[in-house]
Every structure is written in C-alpha cells, then in structure tokens.
N, C-alpha and C positions, 0 to 999 in steps of 0.2 A: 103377744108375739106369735112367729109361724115358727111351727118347729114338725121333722119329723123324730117321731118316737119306734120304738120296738114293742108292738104288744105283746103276740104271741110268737113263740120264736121260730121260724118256720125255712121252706128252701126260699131264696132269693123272690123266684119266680111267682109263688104264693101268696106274696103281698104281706111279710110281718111287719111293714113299714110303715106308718102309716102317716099323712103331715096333719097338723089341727094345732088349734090356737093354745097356749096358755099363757101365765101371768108372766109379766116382766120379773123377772131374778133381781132380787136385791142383794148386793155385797155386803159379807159383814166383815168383821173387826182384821182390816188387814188384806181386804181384799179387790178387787176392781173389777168392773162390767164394761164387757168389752161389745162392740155393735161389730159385729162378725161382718166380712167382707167377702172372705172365700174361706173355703174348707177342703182338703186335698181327702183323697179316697182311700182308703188303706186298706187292705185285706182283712184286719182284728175286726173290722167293723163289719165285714162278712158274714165272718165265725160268729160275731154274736149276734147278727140277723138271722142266721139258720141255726145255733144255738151250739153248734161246737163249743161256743163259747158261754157261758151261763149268765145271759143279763142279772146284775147283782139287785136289781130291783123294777118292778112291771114300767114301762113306760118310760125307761131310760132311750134317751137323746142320744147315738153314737157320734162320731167326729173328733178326730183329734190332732189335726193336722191345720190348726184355728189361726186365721191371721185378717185383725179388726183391732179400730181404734179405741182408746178408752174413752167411756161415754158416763163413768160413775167408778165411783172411790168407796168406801167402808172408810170406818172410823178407823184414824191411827195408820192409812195407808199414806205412805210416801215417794214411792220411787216413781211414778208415772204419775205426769199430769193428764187433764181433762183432753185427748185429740191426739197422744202418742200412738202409734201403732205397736203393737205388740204382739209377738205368737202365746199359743197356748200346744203344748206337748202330751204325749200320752200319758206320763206321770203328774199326774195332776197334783201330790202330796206326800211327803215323806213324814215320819213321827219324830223324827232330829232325835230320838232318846236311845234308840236300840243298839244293840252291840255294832251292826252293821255302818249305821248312821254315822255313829261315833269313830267309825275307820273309814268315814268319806267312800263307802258303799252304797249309796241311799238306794240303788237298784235292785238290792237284795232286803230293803229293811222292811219287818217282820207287821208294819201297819200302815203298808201304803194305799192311795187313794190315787184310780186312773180316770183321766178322760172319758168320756163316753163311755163309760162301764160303772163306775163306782157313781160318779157323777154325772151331769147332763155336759155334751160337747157340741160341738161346732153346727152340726146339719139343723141350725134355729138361727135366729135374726139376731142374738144377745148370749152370752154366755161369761160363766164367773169365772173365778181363778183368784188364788191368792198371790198375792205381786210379789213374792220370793220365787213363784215358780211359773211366773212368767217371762220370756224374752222380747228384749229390746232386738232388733230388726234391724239386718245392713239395711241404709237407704237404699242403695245400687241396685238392689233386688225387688221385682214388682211382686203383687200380691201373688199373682196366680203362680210364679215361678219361686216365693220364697216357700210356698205352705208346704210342696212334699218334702223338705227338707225337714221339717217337725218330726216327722216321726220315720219316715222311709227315708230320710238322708241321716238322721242322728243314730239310728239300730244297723242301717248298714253300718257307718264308719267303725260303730262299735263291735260289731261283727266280725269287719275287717281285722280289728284289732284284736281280736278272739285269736286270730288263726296264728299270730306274731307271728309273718310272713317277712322272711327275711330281707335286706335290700335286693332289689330288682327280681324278684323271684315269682314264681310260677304260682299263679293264682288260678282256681276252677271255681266256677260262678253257676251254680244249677238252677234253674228258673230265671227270667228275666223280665220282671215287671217293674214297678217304680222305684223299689228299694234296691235291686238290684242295676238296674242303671245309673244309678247314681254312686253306687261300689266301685262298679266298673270304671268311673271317670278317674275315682278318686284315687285307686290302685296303678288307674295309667301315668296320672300327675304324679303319684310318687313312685314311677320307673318300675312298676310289675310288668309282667307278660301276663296278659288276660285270657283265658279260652271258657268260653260259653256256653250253654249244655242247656238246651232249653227242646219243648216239644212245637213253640210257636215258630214257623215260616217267618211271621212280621218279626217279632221278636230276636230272632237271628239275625234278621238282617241289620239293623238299628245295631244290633252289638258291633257288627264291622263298621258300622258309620260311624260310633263312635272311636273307632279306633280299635276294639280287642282283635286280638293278633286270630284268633280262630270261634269258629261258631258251628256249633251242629246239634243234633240231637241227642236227648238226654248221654244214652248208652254210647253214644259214639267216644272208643280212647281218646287221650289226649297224648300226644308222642313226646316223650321224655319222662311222663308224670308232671305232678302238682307239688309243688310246697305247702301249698296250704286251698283249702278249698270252705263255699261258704254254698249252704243246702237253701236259696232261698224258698222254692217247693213244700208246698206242704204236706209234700207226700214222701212216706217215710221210707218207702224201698229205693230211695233215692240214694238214703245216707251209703249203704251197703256200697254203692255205683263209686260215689265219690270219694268214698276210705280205699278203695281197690285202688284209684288212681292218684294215691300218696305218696312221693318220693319216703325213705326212711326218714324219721323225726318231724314228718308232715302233720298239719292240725287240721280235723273240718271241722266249722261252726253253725251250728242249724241257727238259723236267724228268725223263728216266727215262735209265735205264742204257742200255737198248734199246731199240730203236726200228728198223720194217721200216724200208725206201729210200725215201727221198726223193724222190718225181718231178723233171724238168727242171721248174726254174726260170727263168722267162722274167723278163731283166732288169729290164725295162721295167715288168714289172707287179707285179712282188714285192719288187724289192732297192732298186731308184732310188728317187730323193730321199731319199734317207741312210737307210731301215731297216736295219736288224739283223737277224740271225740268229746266236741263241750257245746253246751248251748248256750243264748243268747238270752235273756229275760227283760229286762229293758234296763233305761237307760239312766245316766246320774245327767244331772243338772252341768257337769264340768264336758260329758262329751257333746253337748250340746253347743256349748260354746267353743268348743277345739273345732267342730265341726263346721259352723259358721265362717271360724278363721280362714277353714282350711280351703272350704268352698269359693272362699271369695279370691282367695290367692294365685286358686288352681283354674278359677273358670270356672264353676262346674255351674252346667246350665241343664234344669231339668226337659226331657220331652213330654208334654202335656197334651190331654184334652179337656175342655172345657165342658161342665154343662151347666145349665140353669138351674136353680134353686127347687121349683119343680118338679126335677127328673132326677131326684137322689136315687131313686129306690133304679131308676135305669141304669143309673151309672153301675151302681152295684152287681147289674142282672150281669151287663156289660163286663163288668171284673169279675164275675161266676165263671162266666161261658168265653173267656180269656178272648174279648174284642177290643179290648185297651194295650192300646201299644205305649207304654213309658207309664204315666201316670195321670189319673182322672183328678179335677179339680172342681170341684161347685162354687157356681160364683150364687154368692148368698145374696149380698147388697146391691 
C-alpha cells in the first residue's frame, strides 16, 4: 500500500514527509483493517512533522482524523462486519487496568497508545485499529464532513467542557482553524455568546458567518469579559491575553498537545478572584460519542478543504503558513 511516513523530523517545508509503498497491515486478535477513505488534517500531526512533537518510532505514518470501511477482521473481532464504515480517533488505545482507566478517565491512563504517533494513522491506503476503539459513524454525515470531527470536533467539545461555561455565557475562542470552528458552532447551539480572537483576516471572517457575536485580533478586549475562554493557538503568550479577559470564577482551557511557554503570570491580573487555568490532553471514548450526539442535533457542519492523496505534505505546508480556512481533508481512496 501507499503511505506517507515521517523520516526525519524537520520544518514542513523541508520535505520530513515522505510517500512510498509498504506491506498491507494485518489485524490481530481484536482488531480490523480498515481501507481509508479520507483523513482530516490536524495540527498534532504538524508538531510531529517538524518534531515539536517526538515521532515515537522512525517512519511513523501520522493521521488521525481516519474515516474508511472495514475490509478485514483479526481473530475474535466482532462488532463491525466486512464494509461498515468506521472512524478511527487520536486515542488509538487505553490499558483498561490503570487507576485512571478504572475511574473511566482513559484520557489520563498511564499506557496509552495514539494514532499516528504510537502507531501508523490515516495519511495510507489501510490502517488498523482495534474495534473497541473504533467508531460507528452517523449515516447523515459524508466522509469528507464526518473526519474533522475525530479529533478537532471530539478535543474541542471537550475543551469546551474544560471551561464549565455557564448557561448562555460568554465564551473567548483564540485561534480559529478546524477545531476551533467547530467549538464555535457547538457553544452557539448551546446558547453561548461567541467572540473570536484570531490573527487570520479569512479566519475572522468565517467566525461571523458562522454566527459568533464578535471577531478581531488576538489582543483586541472583548467588552464585558469572558466566562470562560479556550487558547486554540499554539502559542503560549496567548494564555496571558485570554486569563486578563476572565470575568471572576472564569476558566481558560488550552486545547493542543503543544504549546510554546507561557510567559510569567502576574497573580493579580490573571489568576485572582478564582480563575482557572487547565489543559486539554486528549480524549475518552464517551466524549466522542456525546460529541457525535451533539453534532448531529445542533447541525454542526464542518468548513472544509479538500485535497488529494498526493499533496499531504501541501496540505500541511498549507496549515504551517495558516492558508487553510476551517479544516483540510485528504481524500485517500
């Protein structure tokens, strides 16, 4: 099969990417192969192109936003027959035994296994997954519009949910690429006031088309303050920006893997009167399917660009140098 791999890990633009054949994956005990259809683009898979991120092994496959029909079963697998569709998510494996596990935290447990990092994901013709930690798929939803929902619709909503943003309350949203458009929708269907904080023109504008009540530039205040704010940015003097603009008992929640340093925080103007500061690590298997619910009830329709199988490594260059408005999709098959 075609797949691209990570050799060495480098800027976007330098080419770590590279596409070349290898052997078709076979599933073992438990598990199913799935013939990839699309794969949505995600920022983590950036980070570990230009190595922010540390490929866990030479020639890791990224992708994890995987939505393809099952074309093969392992021994003792049963929940999907031969020609379902199925997503695959950035959690690729939880150890079900850890103290964590055991409190239905699998997002925190102590020997997990991710998508395109631990193991081979989505940006190839085939990829594995064990069938507990794969999702069954609204019909309603076509390929190219269900995939960013895998990882940039399931780490928002639990983002969202980081901030416990009161009913109808005042949300700040810093960056605005896939995962955060798709926050946005979700926060407006459940009766938030949206304001937007992004450095992109295109980006801003797409926030008032969807409806957020206000959009400008990172620094620019929001008038009243925020209840609750979520740093999609992976840039850490951000957090600073969006703790200043906390009503009191206000929460921000940094939503990415990585993220530069955080400047000093001055007590006084950031943390006091009970704000918060929490982060996001990823996701359980239950927001995943709250998240599906939620999407399908509220509408939420992702904005998309497409590209061919091909031009991964462009799409990527593309989400470096923030030319992607909403969220980039590869169509594999």
């Amino acid at each position: 099969m075609q797949a691209w791999a990570v050799e060495t890990p480098g800027p976007i633009d330098s080419g770590p990417l590279r596409l070349g054949s290898r052997p078709l994956p076979v599933p073992g005990p438990g598990e199913i192969r799935v013939r990839v259809s699309v794969c949505g683009v995600c920022r983590t898979d950036l980070h570990l192109c230009e190595g922010d991120l540390a490929p866990r092994h030479r020639g890791v496959v990224p992708g994890h936003e995987v939505v393809g029909t099952v074309d093969a079963v392992g021994l003792g697998a049963a929940r999907f027959a031969l020609g379902d569709r199925v997503g695959i998510a950035w959690l690729h494996r939880s150890c079900g035994r850890c103290r964590f596990c055991a409190a239905e935290r699998e997002n925190l447990c102590l020997e997990p296994t991710f998508t395109g990092w631990d193991t081979d994901g989505g940006y190839a013709e085939h990829a594995v997954v064990h069938e507990d930690f794969a999702y069954a798929l609204p019909p309603s939803w076509s390929d190219v519009d269900v995939a960013p929902l895998l990882c940039a619709g399931i780490i928002g909503y639990r983002a969202l949910r980081r901030t416990e943003l009161p009913p109808g309350g005042r949300l700040g949203i810093y960056g605005f690429g896939a995962s955060a458009h798709l926050t946005a929708q979700l926060a407006l269907g459940l009766g938030a006031t949206v304001h937007v904080r992004t450095r992109s023109p295109e980006a801003a504008t797409l926030a008032l088309e969807l409806g957020c009540h206000t959009s400008g530039p990172t620094e620019e205040p929001v008038a009243g303050g925020l209840d609750g704010a979520i740093v999609f940015a992976p840039a850490g003097e951000i957090v600073p920006i969006a703790l200043e603009q906390l009503d009191r008992g206000g929460t921000c929640a940094v939503a990415g893997i990585h993220l530069s340093d955080i400047p000093p925080l001055v007590y006084a103007r950031h943390l006091f009167q009970e704000r918060t500061l929490r982060s996001v690590t990823a996701n359980t298997r239950a927001d995943g399917a709250e998240l599906f619910r939620l999407a399908e009830e509220l509408a939420i329709r992702p904005v998309t660009t497409v590209y061919p199988f091909g031009a991964v490594d462009r799409a990527l260059s593309d989400l470096a140098h923030d030319r992607v408005t909403g969220a980039a999709v590869v169509q594999v098959a």
